[in-house]
Residue frames relative to the residue before (quaternion, step in Angstrom):
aa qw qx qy qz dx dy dz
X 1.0000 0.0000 0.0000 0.0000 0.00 0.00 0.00
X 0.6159 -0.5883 0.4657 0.2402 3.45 -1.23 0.45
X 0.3425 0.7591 -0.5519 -0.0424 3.57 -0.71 0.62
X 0.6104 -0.6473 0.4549 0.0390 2.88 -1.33 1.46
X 0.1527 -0.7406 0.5907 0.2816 3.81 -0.32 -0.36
X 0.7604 -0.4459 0.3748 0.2873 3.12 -1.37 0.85
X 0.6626 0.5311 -0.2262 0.4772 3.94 1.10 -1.53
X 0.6543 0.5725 -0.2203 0.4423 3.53 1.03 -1.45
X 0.4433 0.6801 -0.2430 0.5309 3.35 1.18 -1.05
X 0.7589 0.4940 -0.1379 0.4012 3.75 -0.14 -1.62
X 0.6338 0.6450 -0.1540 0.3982 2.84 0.81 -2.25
X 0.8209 0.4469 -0.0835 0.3456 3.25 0.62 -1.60
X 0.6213 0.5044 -0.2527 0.5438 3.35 1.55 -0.88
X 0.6157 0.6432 -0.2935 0.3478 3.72 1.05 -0.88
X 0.6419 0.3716 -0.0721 0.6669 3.66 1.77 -1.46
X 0.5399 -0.7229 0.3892 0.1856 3.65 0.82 0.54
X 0.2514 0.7955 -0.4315 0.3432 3.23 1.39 0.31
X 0.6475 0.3247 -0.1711 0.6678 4.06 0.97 -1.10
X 0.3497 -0.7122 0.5810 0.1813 3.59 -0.79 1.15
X 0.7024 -0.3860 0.3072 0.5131 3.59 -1.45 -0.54
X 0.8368 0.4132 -0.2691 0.2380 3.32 0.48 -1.09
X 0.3135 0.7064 -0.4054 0.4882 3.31 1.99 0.54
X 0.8052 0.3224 -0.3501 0.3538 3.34 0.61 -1.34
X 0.9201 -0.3293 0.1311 0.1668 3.04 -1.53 -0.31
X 0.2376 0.7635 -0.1345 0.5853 2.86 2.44 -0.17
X 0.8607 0.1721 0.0508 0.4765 3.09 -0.66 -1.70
X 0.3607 0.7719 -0.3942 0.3445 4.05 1.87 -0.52
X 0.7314 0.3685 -0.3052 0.4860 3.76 0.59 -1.25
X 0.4670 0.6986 -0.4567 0.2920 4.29 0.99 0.13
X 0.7594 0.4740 0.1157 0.4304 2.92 1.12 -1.89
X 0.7108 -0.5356 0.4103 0.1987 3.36 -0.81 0.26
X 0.5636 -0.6319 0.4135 0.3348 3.73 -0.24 -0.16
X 0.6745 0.3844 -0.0682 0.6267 3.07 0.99 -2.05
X 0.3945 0.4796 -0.6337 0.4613 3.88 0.70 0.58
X 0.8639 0.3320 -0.2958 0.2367 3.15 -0.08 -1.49
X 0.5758 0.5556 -0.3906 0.4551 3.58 1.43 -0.34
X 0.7198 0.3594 -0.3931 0.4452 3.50 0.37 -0.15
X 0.3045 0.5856 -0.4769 0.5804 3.95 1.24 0.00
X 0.7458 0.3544 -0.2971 0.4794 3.91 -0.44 -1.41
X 0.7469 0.4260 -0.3574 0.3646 3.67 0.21 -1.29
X 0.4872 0.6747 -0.2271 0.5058 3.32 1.01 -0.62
X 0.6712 0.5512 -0.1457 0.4737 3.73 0.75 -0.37
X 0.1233 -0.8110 0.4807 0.3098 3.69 0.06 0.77
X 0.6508 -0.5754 0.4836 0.1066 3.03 -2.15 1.15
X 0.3768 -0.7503 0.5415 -0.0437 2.98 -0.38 1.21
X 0.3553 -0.6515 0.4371 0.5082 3.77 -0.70 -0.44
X 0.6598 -0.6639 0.2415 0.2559 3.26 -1.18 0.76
X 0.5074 -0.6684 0.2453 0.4855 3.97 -0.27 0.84
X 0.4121 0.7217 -0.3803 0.4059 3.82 1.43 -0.86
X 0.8001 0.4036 -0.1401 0.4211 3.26 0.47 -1.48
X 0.4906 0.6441 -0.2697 0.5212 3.25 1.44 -0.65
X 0.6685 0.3969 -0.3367 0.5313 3.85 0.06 -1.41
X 0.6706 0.5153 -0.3444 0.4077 3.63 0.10 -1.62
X 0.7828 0.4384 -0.3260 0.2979 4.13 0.30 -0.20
X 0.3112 0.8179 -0.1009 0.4733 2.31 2.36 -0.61
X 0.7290 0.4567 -0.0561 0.5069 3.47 0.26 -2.01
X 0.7464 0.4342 -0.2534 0.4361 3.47 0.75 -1.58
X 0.5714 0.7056 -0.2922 0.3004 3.64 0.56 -0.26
């Protein structure tokens, strides 16, 4: 199964990247396995976790 992180999530709604009917609103229309294949569908970046942690170490 897909998991997403809470930050990625945000990240993604903030840059418009997750339309309306993804969020949470338009969520009870659709299906589930819509929105997971939408996200998977999305290129992968590196991950924010991995991000902070280079951050700190620096």
């Amino acid at each position: 199964m897909l998991s997403v992180s809470v930050v990625t999530v945000d990240r993604l709604i903030r840059e418009g990247k997750i339309p309306f009917y993804l969020l949470w609103k338009g969520f009870k229309r659709y299906k589930r396995r819509d929105v997971l294949d939408y996200i998977a569908s999305l290129p992968q970046g590196e991950p924010e976790e991995k991000k902070l942690r280079a951050v700190r170490s620096a």
